[in-house]
N, C-alpha and C positions, 0 to 999 in steps of 0.2 A: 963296533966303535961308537961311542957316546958322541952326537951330533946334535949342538945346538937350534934351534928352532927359526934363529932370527940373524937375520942375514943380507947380504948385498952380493950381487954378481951382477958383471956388466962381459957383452961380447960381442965381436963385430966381424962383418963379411966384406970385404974389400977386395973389387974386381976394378976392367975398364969400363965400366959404364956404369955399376949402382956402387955404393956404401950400406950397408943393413945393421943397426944396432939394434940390439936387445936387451934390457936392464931388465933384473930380477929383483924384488927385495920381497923379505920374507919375516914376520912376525908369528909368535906366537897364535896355535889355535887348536884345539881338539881334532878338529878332524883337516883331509886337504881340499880347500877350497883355493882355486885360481883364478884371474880374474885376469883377462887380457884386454891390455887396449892398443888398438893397430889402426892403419887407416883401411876404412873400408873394402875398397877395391884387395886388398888380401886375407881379406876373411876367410877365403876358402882354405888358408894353414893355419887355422887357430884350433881346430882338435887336435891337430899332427903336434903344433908347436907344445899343447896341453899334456897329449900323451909322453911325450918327448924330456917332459919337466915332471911327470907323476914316477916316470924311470927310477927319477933320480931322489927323489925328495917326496916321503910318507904322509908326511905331518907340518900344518903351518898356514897362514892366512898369507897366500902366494898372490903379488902386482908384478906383470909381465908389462912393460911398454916397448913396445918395436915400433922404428921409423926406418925411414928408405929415402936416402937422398940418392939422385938421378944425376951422370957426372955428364953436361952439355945436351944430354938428351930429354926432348919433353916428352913428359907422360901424357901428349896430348896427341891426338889425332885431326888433321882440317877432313871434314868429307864435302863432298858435291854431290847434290841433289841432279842430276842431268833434267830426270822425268820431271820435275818440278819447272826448273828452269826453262824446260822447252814449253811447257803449260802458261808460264808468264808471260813468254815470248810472244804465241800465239793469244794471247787473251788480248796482249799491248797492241799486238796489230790489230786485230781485228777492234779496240777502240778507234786507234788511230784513223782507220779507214771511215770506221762507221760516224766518228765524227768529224773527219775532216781535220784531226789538229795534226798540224803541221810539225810541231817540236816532237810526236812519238813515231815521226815515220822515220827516221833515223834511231832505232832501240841502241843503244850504248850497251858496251860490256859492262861500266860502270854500276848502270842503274840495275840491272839485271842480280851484279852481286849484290847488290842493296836489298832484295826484296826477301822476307821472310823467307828464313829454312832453307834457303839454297848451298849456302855455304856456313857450316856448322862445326862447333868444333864436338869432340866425342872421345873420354881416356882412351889410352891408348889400348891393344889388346896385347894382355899378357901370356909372356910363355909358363904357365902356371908350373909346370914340371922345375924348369930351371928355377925361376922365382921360390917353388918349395925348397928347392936344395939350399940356395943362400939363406934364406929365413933358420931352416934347421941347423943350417952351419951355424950361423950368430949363437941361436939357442943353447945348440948343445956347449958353447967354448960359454956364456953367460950361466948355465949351470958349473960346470965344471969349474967356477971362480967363487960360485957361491956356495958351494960343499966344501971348497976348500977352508971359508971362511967358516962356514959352518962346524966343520973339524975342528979349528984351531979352538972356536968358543967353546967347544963340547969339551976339550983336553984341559979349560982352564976349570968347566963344570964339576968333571969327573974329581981333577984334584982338590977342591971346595969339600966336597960331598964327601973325599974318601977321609980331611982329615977335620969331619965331625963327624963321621962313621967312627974315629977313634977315640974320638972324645964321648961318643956315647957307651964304646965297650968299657974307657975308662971309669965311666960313671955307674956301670949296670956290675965291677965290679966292685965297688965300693959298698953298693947295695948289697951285693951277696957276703960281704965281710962282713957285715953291718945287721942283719938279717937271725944270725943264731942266737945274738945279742938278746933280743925282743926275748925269748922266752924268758931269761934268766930275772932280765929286767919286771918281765909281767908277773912272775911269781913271788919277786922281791915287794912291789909294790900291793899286790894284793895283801899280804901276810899282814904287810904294816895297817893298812886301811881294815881289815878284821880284826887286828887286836887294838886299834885305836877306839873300834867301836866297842869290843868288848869288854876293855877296858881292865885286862887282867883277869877276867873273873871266868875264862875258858879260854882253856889253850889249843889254838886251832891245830890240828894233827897234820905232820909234815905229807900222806897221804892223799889229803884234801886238797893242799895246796898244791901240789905236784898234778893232781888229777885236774884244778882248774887252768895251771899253766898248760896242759897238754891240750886241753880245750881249745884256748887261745890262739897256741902255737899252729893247731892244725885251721882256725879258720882265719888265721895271716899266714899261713905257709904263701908266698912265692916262689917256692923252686922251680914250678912247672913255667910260672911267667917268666921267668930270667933266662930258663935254657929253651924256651920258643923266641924270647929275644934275642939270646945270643947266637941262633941257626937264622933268621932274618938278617941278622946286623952279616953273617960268613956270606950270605945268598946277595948282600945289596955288594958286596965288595967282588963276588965272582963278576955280576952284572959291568960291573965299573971296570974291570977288564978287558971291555970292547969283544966280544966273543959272537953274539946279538947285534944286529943292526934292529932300530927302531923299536927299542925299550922304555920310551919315557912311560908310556904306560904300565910294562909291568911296574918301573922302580913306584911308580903313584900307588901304587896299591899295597905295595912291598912298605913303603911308609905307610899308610891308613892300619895296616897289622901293627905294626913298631908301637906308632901311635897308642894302637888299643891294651897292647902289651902293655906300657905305662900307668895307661887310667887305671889297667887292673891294679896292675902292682902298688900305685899310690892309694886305692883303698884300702886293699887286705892288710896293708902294713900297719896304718891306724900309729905312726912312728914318724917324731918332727924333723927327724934326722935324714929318713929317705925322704919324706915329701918335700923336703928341702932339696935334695937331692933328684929326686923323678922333675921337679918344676927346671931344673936345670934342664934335662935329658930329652925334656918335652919343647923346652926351647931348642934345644939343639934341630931334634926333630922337624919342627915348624920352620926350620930354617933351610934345612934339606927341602922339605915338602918345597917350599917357594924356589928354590934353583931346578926341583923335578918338574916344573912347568916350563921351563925355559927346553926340554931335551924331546929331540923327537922319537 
């Protein structure tokens, strides 16, 4: 199936305690490069989520963004130092004592929580397993939206593409109509242009003239270029069939031939009528070529 390159997916995990979103969007790119941004503390599913999305999707310059909202519950932890606390404790007495101040022989709970590191906050600690399974849920339903999308632009691609695919067979046969013409023409032409020169006084022998048109004919023959085009042009239309997943590369190269097929043919022919006709064909072409960049 013919799959565009550029795209949006979004998908979510909704339980009693988290919400997990995931957006996908997806441009144009040679090869698949991803790029995820998440909050730290779950980095540890960012291959899983990576692998999870290369599944699905070949080709394309891949932005994952995943957030986690927390439903009443903080992703924070209080700890208590005890060992600490008991170390303050004993350090405040033994001033107290050893100076004699009267306001630390009574130590307060209060001051005690006051004093560095005793009481701390620290994330909370995650069930990594369970946290994987929701992230990948999000994932995989944010892929599954964005292939869909992906499909639907590939289905307008394909139909773009197939009908200047016909517009080019239209045009490759006009050339071959067009094409047995030239010799007749080149023989016509020459006779006139040697007896203009000679002006009557030698009559060129219909021989001569036959033997230069055959000249001619064979070094502007294109029949070889038109029926390699026209087995390209049957091959991009099998393609466009959806038969292959992840062909935008063949169809690029399947043009780059088309392509060369043209330039051939607009030389040998040395004919205003086809190059008239090939500058059409070659735009068509260059038009396809610019939607085969958009296909993964």
């Amino acid at each position: 199936m013919i799959k565009s390159m550029t795209g949006f997916g979004r998908g979510e995990y909704v339980d009693d305690v988290r919400k997990v979103t995931v957006e996908i969007r997806a441009v144009n790119h040679r090869y698949c490069d991803i790029f995820v941004k998440m909050p730290r503390k779950y980095s540890f599913a960012e291959e899983k989520i990576k692998a999870a999305i290369k599944n699905k999707l070949s080709r394309g310059k891949i932005e994952v963004s995943v957030s986690v909202d927390n439903f009443g519950v903080s992703d924070a932890d209080v700890r208590l130092d005890k060992d600490l606390a008991g170390k303050y404790y004993r350090a405040l007495s033994e001033l107290s004592e050893t100076f004699e101040i009267g306001e630390l022989t009574g130590i307060s709970l209060s001051l005690l929580a006051k004093m560095p590191d005793v009481i701390r906050t620290a994330p909370a600690e995650e069930d990594e397993e369970e946290m994987m399974r929701c992230l990948l849920t999000a994932t995989d339903r944010a892929v599954l939206d964005i292939c869909s999308m992906r499909e639907t632009e590939g289905e307008k691609l394909a139909q773009d593409i197939s009908m200047r695919a016909d517009i080019i067979s239209q045009i490759r046969s006009r050339i071959e109509k067009r094409a047995p013409e030239l010799e007749k023409e080149y023989a016509a032409k020459f006779k006139a242009r040697v007896e203009e020169l000679l002006d009557g006084v030698y009559e060129v022998p219909e021989e001569r003239i036959a033997l230069e048109a055959a000249i001619f004919a064979d070094k502007a023959n294109i029949t070889e270029e038109l029926v390699r085009l026209d087995s390209h042009i049957a091959q991009l239309r099998e393609f466009l069939k959806g038969k292959e997943d992840s062909i935008g590369k063949k169809i690029d190269f399947l043009i780059q031939e088309m392509n060369r097929e043209a330039n051939t043919i607009g030389s040998k022919s040395n004919d205003k009528e086809i190059t008239s006709m090939m500058l059409d064909l070659k735009a068509e072409i260059e038009k396809i070529r610019e939607q085969v960049q958009n296909i993964e």
